[in-house]
C-alpha positions, 0 to 999 in steps of 0.5 A: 500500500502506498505510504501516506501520513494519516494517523488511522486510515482506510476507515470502513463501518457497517450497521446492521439492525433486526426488528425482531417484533416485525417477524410473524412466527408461522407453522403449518398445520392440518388448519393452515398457517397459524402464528406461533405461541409466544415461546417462554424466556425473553421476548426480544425486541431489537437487535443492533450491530455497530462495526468500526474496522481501520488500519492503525499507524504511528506516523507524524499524526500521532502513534496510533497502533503503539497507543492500541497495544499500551492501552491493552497493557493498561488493562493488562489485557494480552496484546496476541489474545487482541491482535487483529488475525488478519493483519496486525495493524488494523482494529476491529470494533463490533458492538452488539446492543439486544433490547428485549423484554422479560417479566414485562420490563425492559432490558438491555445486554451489550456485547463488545468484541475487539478484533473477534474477541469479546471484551467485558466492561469492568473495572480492570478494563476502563483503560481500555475503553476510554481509549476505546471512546476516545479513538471513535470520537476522533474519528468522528471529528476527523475532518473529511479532507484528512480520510484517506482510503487506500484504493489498492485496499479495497481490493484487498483480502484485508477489507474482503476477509477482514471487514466482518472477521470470520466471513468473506464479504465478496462472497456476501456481496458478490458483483456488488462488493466493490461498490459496497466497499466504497460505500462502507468507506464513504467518509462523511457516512463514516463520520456520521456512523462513529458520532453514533457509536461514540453514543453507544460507547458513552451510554454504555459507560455512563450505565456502568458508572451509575450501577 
């Protein structure tokens, strides 16, 4: 890839959102289609997926990728158990938000998940975290004429293997994958989209502090 001063580059996001109660639970019987019975346990609502994916540097805009591994050290987390397993200098960010109701109270349940590895909000990892917040809201504030998206990565096995850890998104998206790729890397979309997981975050932690 082309060398560039950038502090944190080729910044991609992608939301996903299930309204779980628009789905009409059907079967088929000797009388025809009837709707399920409400099955016991919770009744989920929404489910929300939040994903940032970005390639960390150090470089004369600020020392992006040793500051990822020292909040981990902060936290004592192991920086092999974090490390991105499809190139080492980027960071996955998956956040996924449930809200459903049991005993007819609302709830919520939150998981975060580091480059494929679930990471718990507590006290031992609030380094981390508030690096976490603060590295999304620079995103969020980072002026669109300083993004820089590397067209040769949007070809790559980085973007295509390592967007969605775990899935190929060409296989996903077929013809359509590049044309999605520049979408996901449009960046006012990606300010946009990082103000709001920047919310998340902040909420997240403001219910942690206020148990």
């Amino acid at each position: 890839m082309e060398p560039t001063f950038t502090g944190v580059r080729n910044i991609g996001f992608l939301k996903t959102a299930f309204d779980h109660s628009k789905i009409n639970l059907i079967k088929r019987d000797d009388l025809g289609w009837q709707k399920l019975q409400q099955m016991p346990g919770p009744d989920f609502q929404i489910e929300e997926g939040f994903l940032l994916n970005m390639q960390l540097t150090d470089d004369y805009f600020g020392k992006h990728y040793t500051d990822f591994k020292n909040a981990l050290e902060k936290s004592r987390l192991p920086y092999f158990k974090f490390k991105n397993p499809i190139n080492k200098n980027f960071l996955n960010i998956f956040i996924n938000r449930e809200l459903y109701k049991e005993k007819g109270i609302t709830q919520k349940e939150t998981t975060f998940f580091i480059n494929d590895r679930g990471l718990v909000l507590e006290d031992k990892n609030l380094p981390f975290f508030t690096y976490l917040a603060k590295l999304v809201r620079e995103i969020a504030h980072k002026p669109v004429k300083d993004f820089v998206v590397n067209n040769d990565y949007l070809e790559s096995e980085d973007l295509s293997r390592g967007m969605c850890i775990g899935e190929d998104m060409i296989g996903i998206f077929g013809k359509n994958f590049y044309d999605e790729a520049r979408a996901m890397h449009e960046p006012s979309s990606v300010k946009i989209f990082a103000d709001e997981m920047d919310n998340v975050i902040e909420s997240e932690m403001m219910d942690y502090f206020n148990k």
